[in-house]
GUTIMI-321441 format. One line per 2 residues: number of its first residue (from 1); their letters; for each residue x, y, z of C-alpha. Coordinates in steps of 0.25 Angstrom, whole numbers, plus 5000, padded with zeros to 4 digits. Example, Ala and Ser with C-alpha at 12.3 -4.5 7.8 and 13.67 -1.06 7.14 Angstrom:
2
1> AS> 5049:4982:5031; 5055:4996:5029
// end
This chain:
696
1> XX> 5004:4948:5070; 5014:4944:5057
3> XX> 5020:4932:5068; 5006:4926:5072
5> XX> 5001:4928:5057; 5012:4917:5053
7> XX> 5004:4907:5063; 4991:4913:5061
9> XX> 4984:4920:5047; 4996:4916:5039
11> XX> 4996:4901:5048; 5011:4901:5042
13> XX> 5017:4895:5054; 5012:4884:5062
15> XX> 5016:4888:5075; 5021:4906:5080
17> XX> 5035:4898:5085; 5036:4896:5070
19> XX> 5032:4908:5067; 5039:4918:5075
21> XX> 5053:4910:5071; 5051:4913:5058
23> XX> 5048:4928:5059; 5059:4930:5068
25> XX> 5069:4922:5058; 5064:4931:5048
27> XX> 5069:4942:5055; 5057:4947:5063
29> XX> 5061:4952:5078; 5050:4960:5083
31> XX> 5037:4955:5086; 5023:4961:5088
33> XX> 5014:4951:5087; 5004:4948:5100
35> XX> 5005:4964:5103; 5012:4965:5117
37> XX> 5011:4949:5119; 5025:4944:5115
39> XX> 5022:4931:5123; 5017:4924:5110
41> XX> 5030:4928:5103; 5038:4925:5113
43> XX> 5033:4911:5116; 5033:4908:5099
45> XX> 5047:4912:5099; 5053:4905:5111
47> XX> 5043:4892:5102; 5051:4895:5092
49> XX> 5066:4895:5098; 5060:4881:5105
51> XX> 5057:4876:5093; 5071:4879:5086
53> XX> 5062:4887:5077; 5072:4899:5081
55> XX> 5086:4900:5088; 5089:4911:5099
57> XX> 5099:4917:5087; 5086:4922:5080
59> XX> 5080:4927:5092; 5092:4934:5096
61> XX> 5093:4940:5080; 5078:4946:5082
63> XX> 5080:4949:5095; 5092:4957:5093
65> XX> 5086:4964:5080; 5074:4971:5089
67> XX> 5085:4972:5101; 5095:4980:5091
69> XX> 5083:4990:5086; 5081:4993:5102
71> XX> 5092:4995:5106; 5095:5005:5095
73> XX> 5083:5013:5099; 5090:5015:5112
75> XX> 5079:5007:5120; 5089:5000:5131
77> XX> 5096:5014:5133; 5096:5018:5147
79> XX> 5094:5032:5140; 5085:5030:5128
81> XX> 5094:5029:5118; 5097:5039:5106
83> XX> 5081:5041:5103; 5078:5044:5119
85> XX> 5078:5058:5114; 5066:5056:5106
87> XX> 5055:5058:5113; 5040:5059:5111
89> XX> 5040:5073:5110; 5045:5072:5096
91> XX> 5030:5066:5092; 5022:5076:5084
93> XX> 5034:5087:5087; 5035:5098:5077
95> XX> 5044:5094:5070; 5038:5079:5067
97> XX> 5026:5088:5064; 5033:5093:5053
99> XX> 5040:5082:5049; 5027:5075:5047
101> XX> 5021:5087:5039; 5033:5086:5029
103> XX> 5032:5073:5028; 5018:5073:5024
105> XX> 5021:5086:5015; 5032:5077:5008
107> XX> 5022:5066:5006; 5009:5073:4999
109> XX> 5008:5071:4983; 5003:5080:4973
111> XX> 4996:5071:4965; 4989:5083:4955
113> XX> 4990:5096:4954; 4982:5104:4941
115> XX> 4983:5116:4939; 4989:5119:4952
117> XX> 4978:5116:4960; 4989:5114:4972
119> XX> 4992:5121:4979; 4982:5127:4986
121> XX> 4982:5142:4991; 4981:5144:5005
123> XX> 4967:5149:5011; 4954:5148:5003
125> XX> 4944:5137:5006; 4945:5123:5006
127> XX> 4939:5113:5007; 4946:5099:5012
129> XX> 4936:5088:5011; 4937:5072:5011
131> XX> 4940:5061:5021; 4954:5064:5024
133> XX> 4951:5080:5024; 4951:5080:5040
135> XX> 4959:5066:5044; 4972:5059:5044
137> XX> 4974:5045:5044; 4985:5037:5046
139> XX> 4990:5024:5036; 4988:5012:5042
141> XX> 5000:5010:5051; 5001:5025:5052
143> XX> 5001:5030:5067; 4992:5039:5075
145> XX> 4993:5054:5070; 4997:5061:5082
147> XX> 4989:5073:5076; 4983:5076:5063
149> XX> 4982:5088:5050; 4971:5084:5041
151> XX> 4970:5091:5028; 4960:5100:5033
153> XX> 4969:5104:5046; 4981:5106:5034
155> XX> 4973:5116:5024; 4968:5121:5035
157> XX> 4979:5128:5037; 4980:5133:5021
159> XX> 4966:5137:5018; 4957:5147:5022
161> XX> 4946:5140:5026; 4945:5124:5025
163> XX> 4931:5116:5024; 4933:5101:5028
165> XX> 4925:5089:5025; 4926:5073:5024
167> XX> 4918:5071:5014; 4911:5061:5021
169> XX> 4895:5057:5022; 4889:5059:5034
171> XX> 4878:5047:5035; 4870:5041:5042
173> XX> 4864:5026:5043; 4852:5022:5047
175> XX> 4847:5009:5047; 4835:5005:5036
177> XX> 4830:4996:5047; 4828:5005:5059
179> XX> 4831:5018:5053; 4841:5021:5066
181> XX> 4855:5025:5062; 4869:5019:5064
183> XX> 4874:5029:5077; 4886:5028:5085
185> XX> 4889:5029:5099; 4903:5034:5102
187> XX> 4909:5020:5102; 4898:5012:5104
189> XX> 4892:5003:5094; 4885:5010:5085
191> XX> 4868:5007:5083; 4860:5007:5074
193> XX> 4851:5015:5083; 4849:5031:5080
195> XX> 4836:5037:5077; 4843:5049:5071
197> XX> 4856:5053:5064; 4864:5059:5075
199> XX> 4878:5061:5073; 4877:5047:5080
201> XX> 4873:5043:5068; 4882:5049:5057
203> XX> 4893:5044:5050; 4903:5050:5040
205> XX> 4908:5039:5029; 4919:5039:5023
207> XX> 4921:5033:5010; 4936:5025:5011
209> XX> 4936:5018:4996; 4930:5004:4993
211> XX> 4916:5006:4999; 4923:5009:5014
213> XX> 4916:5019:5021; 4918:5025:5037
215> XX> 4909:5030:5046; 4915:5040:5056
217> XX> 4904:5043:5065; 4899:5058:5066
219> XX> 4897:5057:5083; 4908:5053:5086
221> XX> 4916:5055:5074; 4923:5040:5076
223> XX> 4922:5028:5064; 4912:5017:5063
225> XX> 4919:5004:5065; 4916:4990:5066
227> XX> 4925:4986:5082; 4921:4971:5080
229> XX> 4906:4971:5082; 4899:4985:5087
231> XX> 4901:4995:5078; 4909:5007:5084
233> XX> 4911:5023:5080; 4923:5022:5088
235> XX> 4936:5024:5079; 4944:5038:5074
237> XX> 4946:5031:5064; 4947:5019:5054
239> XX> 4958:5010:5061; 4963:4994:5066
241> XX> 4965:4984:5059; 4950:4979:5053
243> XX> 4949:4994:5050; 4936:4992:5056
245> XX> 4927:5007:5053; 4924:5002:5037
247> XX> 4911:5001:5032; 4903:5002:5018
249> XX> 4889:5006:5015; 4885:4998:5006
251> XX> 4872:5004:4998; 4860:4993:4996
253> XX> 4851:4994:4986; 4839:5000:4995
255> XX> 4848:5013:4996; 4851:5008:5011
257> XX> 4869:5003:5015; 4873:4992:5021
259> XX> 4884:4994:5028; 4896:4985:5028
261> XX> 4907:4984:5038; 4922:4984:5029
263> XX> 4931:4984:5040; 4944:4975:5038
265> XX> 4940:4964:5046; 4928:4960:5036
267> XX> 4939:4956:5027; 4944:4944:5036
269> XX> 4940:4930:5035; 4936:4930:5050
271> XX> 4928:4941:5049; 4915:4935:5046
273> XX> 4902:4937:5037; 4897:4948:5040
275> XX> 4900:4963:5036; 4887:4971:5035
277> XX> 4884:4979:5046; 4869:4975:5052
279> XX> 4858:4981:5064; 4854:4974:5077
281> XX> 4840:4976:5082; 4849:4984:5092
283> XX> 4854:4993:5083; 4868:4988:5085
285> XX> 4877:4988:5073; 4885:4973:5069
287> XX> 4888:4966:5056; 4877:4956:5053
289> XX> 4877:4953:5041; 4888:4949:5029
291> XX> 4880:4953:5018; 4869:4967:5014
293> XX> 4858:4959:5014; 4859:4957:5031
295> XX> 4864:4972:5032; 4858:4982:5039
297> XX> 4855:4994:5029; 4857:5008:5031
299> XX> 4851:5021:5026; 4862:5029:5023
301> XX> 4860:5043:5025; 4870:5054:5019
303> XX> 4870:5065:5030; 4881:5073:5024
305> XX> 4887:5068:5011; 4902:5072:5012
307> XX> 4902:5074:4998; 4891:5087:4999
309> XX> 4900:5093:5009; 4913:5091:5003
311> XX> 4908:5097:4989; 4901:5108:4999
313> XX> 4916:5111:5005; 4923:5110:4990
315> XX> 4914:5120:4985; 4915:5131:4995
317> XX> 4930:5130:4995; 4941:5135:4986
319> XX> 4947:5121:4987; 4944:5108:4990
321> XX> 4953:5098:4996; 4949:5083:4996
323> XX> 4956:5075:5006; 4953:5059:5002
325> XX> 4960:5045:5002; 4962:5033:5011
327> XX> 4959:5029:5026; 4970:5021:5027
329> XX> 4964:5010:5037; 4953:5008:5027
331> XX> 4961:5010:5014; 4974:5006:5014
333> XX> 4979:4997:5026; 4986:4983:5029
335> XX> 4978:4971:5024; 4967:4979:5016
337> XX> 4968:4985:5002; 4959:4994:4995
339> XX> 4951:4988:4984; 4954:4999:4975
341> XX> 4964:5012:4974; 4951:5022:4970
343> XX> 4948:5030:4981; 4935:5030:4991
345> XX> 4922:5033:4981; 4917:5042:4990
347> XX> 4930:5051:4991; 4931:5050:4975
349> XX> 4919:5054:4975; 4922:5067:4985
351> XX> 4933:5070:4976; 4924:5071:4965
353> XX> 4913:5081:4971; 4923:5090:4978
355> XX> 4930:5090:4966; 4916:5094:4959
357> XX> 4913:5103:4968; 4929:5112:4968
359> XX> 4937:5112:4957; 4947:5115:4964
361> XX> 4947:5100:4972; 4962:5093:4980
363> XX> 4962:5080:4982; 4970:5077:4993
365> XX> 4972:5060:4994; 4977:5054:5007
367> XX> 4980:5039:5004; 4988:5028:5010
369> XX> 4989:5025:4993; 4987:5028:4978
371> XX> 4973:5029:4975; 4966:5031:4961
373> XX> 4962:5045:4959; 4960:5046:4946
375> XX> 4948:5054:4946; 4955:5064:4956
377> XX> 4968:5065:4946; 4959:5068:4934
379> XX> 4951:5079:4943; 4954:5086:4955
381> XX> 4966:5097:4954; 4976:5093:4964
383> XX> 4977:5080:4972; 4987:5077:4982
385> XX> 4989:5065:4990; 4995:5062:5003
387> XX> 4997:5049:5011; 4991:5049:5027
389> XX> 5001:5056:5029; 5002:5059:5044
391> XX> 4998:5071:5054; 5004:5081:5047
393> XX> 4995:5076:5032; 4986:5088:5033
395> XX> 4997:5099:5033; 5003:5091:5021
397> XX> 4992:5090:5013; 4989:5106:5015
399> XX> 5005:5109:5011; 5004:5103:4998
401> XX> 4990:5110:4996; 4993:5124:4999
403> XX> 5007:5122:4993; 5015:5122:5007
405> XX> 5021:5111:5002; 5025:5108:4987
407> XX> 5021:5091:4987; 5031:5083:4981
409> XX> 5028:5069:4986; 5026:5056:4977
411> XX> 5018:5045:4973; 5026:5031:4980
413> XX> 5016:5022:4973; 5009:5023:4959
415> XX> 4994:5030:4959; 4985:5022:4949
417> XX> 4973:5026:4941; 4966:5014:4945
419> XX> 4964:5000:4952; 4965:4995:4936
421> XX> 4979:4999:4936; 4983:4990:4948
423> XX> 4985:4976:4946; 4973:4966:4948
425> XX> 4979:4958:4960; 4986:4969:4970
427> XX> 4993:4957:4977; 5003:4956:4965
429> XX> 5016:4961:4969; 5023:4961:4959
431> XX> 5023:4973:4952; 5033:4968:4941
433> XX> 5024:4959:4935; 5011:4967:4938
435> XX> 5017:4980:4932; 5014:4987:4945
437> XX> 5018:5000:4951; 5025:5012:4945
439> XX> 5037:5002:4942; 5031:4993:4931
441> XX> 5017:4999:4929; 5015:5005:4915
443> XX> 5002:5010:4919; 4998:5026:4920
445> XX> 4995:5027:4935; 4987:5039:4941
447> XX> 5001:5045:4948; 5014:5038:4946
449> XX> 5023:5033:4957; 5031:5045:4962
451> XX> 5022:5055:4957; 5020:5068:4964
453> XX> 5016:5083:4959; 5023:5097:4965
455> XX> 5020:5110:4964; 5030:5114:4957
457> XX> 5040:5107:4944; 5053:5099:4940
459> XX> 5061:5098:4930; 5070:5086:4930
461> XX> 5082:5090:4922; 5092:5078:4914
463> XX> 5097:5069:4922; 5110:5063:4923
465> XX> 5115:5049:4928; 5127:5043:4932
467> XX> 5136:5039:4946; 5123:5033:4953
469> XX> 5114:5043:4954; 5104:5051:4945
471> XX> 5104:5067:4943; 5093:5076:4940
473> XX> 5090:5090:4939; 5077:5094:4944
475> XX> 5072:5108:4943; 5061:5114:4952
477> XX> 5054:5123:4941; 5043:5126:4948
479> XX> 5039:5139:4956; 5040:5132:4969
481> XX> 5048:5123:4979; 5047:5109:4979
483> XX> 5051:5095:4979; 5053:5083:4968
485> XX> 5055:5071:4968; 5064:5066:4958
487> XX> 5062:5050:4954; 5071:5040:4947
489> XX> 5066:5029:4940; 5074:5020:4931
491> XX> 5070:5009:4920; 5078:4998:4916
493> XX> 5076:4996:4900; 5081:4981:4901
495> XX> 5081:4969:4911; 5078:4955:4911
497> XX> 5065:4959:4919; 5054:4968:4919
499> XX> 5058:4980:4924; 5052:4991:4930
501> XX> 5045:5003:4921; 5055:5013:4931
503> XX> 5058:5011:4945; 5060:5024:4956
505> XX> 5076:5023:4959; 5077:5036:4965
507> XX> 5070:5048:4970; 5073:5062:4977
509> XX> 5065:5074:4982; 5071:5085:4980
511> XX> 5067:5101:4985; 5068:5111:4974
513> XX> 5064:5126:4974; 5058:5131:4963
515> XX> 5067:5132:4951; 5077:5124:4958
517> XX> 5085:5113:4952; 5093:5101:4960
519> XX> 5099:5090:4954; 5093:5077:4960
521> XX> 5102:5064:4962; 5096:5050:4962
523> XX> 5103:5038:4967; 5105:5028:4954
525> XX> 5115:5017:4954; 5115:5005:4945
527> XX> 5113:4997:4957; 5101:5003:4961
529> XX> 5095:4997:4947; 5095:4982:4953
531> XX> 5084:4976:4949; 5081:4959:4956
533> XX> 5084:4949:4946; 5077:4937:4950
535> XX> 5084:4929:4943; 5095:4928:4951
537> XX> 5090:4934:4964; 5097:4945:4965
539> XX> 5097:4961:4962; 5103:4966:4948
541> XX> 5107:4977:4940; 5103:4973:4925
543> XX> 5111:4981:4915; 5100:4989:4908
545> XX> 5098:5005:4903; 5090:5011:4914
547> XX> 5081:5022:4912; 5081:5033:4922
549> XX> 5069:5041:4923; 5069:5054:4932
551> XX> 5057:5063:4937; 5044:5064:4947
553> XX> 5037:5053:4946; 5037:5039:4940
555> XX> 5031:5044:4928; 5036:5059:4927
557> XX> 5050:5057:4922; 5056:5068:4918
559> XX> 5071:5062:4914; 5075:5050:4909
561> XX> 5091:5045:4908; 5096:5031:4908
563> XX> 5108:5022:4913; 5115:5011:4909
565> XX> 5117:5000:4918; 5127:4989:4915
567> XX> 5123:4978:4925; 5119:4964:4924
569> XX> 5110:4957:4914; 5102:4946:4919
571> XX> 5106:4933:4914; 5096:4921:4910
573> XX> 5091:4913:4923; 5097:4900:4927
575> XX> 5089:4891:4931; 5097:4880:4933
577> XX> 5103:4887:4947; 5092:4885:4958
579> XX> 5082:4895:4955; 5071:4901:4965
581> XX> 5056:4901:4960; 5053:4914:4966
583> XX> 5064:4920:4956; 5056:4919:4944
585> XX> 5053:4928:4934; 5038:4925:4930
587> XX> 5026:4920:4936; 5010:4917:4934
589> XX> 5003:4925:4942; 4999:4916:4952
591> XX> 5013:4912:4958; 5014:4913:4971
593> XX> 5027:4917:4979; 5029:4906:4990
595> XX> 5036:4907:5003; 5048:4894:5002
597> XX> 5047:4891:5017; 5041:4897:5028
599> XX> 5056:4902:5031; 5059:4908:5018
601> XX> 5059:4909:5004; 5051:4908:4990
603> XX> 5044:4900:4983; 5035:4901:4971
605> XX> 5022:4892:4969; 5010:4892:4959
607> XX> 4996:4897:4963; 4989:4886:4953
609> XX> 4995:4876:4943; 5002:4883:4930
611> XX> 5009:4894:4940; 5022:4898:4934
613> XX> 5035:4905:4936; 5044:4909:4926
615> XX> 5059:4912:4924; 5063:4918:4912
617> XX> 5076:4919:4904; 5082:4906:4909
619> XX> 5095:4901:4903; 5090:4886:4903
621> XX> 5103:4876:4896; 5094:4862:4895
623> XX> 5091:4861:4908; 5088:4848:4914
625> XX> 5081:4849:4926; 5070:4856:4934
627> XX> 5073:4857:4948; 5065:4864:4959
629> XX> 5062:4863:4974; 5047:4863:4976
631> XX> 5037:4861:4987; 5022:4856:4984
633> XX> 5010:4851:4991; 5006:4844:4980
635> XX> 5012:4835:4969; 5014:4847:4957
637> XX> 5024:4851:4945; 5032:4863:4939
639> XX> 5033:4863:4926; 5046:4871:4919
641> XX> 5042:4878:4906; 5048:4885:4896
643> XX> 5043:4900:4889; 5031:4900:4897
645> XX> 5021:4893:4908; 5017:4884:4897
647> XX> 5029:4885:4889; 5038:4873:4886
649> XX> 5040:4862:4897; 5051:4856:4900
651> XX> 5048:4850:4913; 5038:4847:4925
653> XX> 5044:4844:4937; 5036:4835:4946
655> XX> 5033:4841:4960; 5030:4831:4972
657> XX> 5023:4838:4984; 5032:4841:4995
659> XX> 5021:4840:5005; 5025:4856:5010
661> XX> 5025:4868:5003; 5039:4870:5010
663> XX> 5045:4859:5008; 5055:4858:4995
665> XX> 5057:4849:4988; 5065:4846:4972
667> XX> 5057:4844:4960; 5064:4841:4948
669> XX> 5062:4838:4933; 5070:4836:4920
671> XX> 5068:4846:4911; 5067:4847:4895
673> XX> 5079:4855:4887; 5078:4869:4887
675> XX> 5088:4880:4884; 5091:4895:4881
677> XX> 5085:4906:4890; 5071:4904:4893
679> XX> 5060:4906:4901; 5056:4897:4911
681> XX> 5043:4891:4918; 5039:4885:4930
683> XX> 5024:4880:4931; 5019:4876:4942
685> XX> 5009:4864:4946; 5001:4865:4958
687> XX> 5005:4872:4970; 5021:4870:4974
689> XX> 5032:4880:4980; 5046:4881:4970
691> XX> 5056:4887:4977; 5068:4885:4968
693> XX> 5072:4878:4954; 5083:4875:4944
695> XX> 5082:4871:4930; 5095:4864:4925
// end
């Protein structure tokens, strides 16, 4: 939809002619909009060379990029070409099996392990409990599985007998009105018209985080959903775009709910008023009303509280496994983000009774992401967690249980101990500024980024440095095989910027046998310390001491060296060469990054009035004039200051409305004397686009 968006939500072309020869200048050859209907592309394009907006040069450039790849796969070749031999046999062949199975084993993180909780031995009982005990799911752009092992299936095959649950409560809702209940009917509308709670009329809600529940019904085992006007049990599972099977029981104050349908869709403009599902003197199920007050209420009632049953399973078993996490349609997909990194209140609150309930409690967390398990870290043994990480999860999972596999996966992203150590607007991408991420954060997180446990120890021995590359002795000096992963982080004590706290160069995994020792080599080169210097656009190795910090995570270093870089020292800006806005070293928050022309480029223009942009250390020798190319819709100023946004002025330059934000054109203005190094200020008036500038 990327072409038709430019002409439509985005109404960033006026016609898709202009459109499509833009994205095909930019490089783009292959398109999918329209589904199989490539008469609107078609006809746009031919528009478009009509129009001059393109030359049959550039179709002959894209065309040939998606013609190249083609004919590379062999799809003119009268016998296949050199991948004919792969056939469809390969799918789901032993061997892909066990590739996926290794690959999932590779993946799984030991996130805690006291007192050797892990791993497990085989047989005794268990009980494996939790929304994700006995399922799989797929990230959101994942494929269909072309088969499935759950948790359950996995320590199945390790225990001596297995006790399964979800951890789900089985309900019931009837309405207050007419005390019938909420039933389906295979995928018929559901009604509000049973007398009596068949299995018709039982749901099992799951608790997803943020007050999201599902209703898979109990019949016919498939999810509530909303399908755009009758209400259906009709889906496997949560799915398309609107995500369309989320709902949340909202308690009144009578003791009744109200129930209110969640899916995506309510979050659009078009959607319309109301979200609260309501009763026709039918029994037929729509949304009636926007608010509680025209809801129909329901009398929820608890048929099996999953909770009950899983602490009944933890308590009869020798240990209990909790399965818990994310849904990745409801929790982590395009366009919707959660609205907090905690996980699901109801499965906290499962952790927390089957943990009550069996000391000896394993968390097993499948997320598409970090969550904030605070409370687990603090009290449950062991906890392992695991992407959706395909057919083969639930073998996984039980290898690094029972021990088949010694885990030696690591953290790609930084685990916080709360939404308070996260920066207030998430939209700010730049991390520099923000002290974001395991690179300029000096915060304590929950689990660092590249953290990981083992079953068994290293000792990192002194390292040594020289002809591009870092040594390292690593000893296994544990009583059993396994892998690390040895990290390489650097520091550099001095630059003319803020640098980062460390910064991963290099990493290896490496296999050794208990009481092994291998020497492990990783890639470092001066070059490969280039840092960009905006200043002059371009990348730079800055002459500095660089700390070298060796061992298994971000925070656990075990060895420390340094190397001395003779490179290049920055010097002072010179403004008086034409100098891009976007190349600045300083802004007010509110300064937005502005596209130059609909072709290319960057501008840089204020939100408000007193928006600024600053360079520092600039080499100023009396300049005399302010120069700048500028587009404005209305009459407006930038001021030039020295020291500060209300330091010193030593000039305003007048800015006369252009009429476009796209057309340019030269402001200038005499300045007052100023020398030395110095940092300078732009300040902007009412809303303009600065593309570039020289003082001199």
């Amino acid at each position: 939809m990327a072409p038709t968006n430019l002409t439509g939500s985005q109404r960033y072309y006026a016609t898709q002619a202009e459109a499509n020869a833009a994205v095909i200048k930019a490089g783009l050859n292959s398109f999918t909009v329209d589904d199989a209907n490539g008469a609107p592309t078609v006809t746009a394009i031919k528009a478009a060379l009509d129009q001059g907006l393109l030359t049959v040069h550039d179709i002959d450039v894209a065309a040939g990029q998606a013609l190249s790849i083609r004919f590379r796969l062999g799809e003119f070749d009268p016998d296949g070409g050199p991948y004919a031999k792969i056939g469809p046999e390969v799918i789901n062949s032993a061997a892909n099996k066990q590739l996926a199975r290794e690959t999932a084993d590779k993946a799984m993180v030991l996130l805690k392990n006291d007192n050797n909780a892990l791993p497990l031995k085989p047989g005794g009982k268990v009980a494996v409990v939790g929304p994700l005990a006995d399922t799989l799911y797929t990230d959101w752009y994942g494929g269909k599985l072309p088969y499935q092992v759950t948790a359950v299936d996995g320590i199945r095959e390790k225990a001596g007998s297995v006790t399964a649950s979800t951890g789900s409560d089985r309900i019931a809702l009837r309405d207050t009105k007419t005390g019938k209940y909420l039933a389906a009917d295979d995928a018929n509308p559901v009604t509000v018209t049973a007398d009596s709670v068949g299995v018709n009329a039982q749901f099992d809600a799951d608790d997803w985080g943020q007050g999201v529940l599902t209703l898979k019904n109990v019949a016919n085992g498939k999810y509530l959903g909303y399908n755009w006007g009758p209400f259906v049990t009709r889906d496997d599972q949560p799915n398309g775009w609107f995500v369309q099977q989320q709902f949340k029981l909202e308690p009144q104050a009578d003791g009744t709910v109200a129930i209110r349908y969640a899916g995506y869709e309510t979050q659009e403009g078009w959607f319309g008023p109301n979200r609260y599902l309501t009763i026709g003197a039918d029994g037929t199920v729509g949304l009636g009303s926007p608010d509680v007050a025209g809801a129909a209420k329901f009398s929820k009632e608890v048929l099996r509280s999953g909770i009950d049953e899983a602490v009944a399973a933890a308590k009869a078993a020798d240990t209990a496994v909790l399965v818990v996490g994310s849904q990745p349609f409801i929790n982590g997909r395009e366009a919707h983000d959660r609205t907090t990194t905690a996980l699901g209140a109801g499965q906290e609150a499962l952790v927390k009774a089957v943990r009550a309930a069996n000391p000896h409690t394993i968390v097993v967390l499948q997320t598409s992401y970090p969550d904030t398990i605070g409370w687990e870290q603090q009290h449950v043994p062991g906890i392992v967690w695991t992407t959706h990480a395909g057919a083969e999860t639930g073998h996984a999972i039980a290898d690094v249980l029972y021990g088949a596999y010694n885990p030696a996966g690591r953290l790609t992203q930084t685990w916080y101990r709360s939404d308070d150590q996260l920066p207030a607007d998430l939209l700010n991408y730049d991390i520099i500024s923000s002290d974001q991420t395991y690179l300029y954060s000096r915060q304590k997180p929950l689990y660092e980024f590249g953290y990981g446990l083992s079953y068994t120890s290293f000792r990192y021995g002194k390292p040594s440095v020289g002809h591009g590359k870092v040594t390292v002795p690593v000893t296994n000096t544990g009583k059993r095989d396994g892998d690390e992963v040895v990290q390489l982080y650097t520091h550099q004590r001095t630059s003319r910027d803020k640098t980062a706290v460390k910064q991963l160069r290099a990493f290896q995994r490496v296999h050794l046998k208990a009481g092994q020792t291998k020497t492990v080599t990783l890639p470092l080169s001066p070059a490969d310390l280039e840092r960009w210097d905006q200043t002059r656009s371009r990348w730079v190795v800055e002459s500095s001491v660089y700390d070298l910090l060796i061992g298994a995570s971000s925070s656990d270093i075990r060895q420390r060296t340094t190397l001395k870089v003779t490179g290049e020292t920055i010097p002072a800006r010179d403004l008086s060469k034409s100098t891009r806005a976007e190349t600045f070293d300083g802004y007010a928050p509110a300064v937005r990054l502005l596209d130059e022309s609909k072709a290319s480029g960057t501008s840089v223009g204020p939100a408000a009035a007193g928006d600024w942009i600053a360079f520092k250390d600039v080499a100023l020798g009396n300049p005399g004039t302010f120069t700048a190319q500028v587009a404005a819709l209305t009459n407006t100023t930038i001021e030039v200051r020295l020291g500060s946004p209300t330091g010193k002025l030593l000039g305003t330059a007048p800015v006369t409305a252009t009429g476009d934000v796209y057309r340019y054109a030269t402001v200038r203005t005499q300045l007052a004397k100023a020398s030395g190094h110095q940092d300078v200020y732009l300040v902007f008036g009412d809303a303009l686009r600065l593309s570039t500038f020289s003082i001199r």
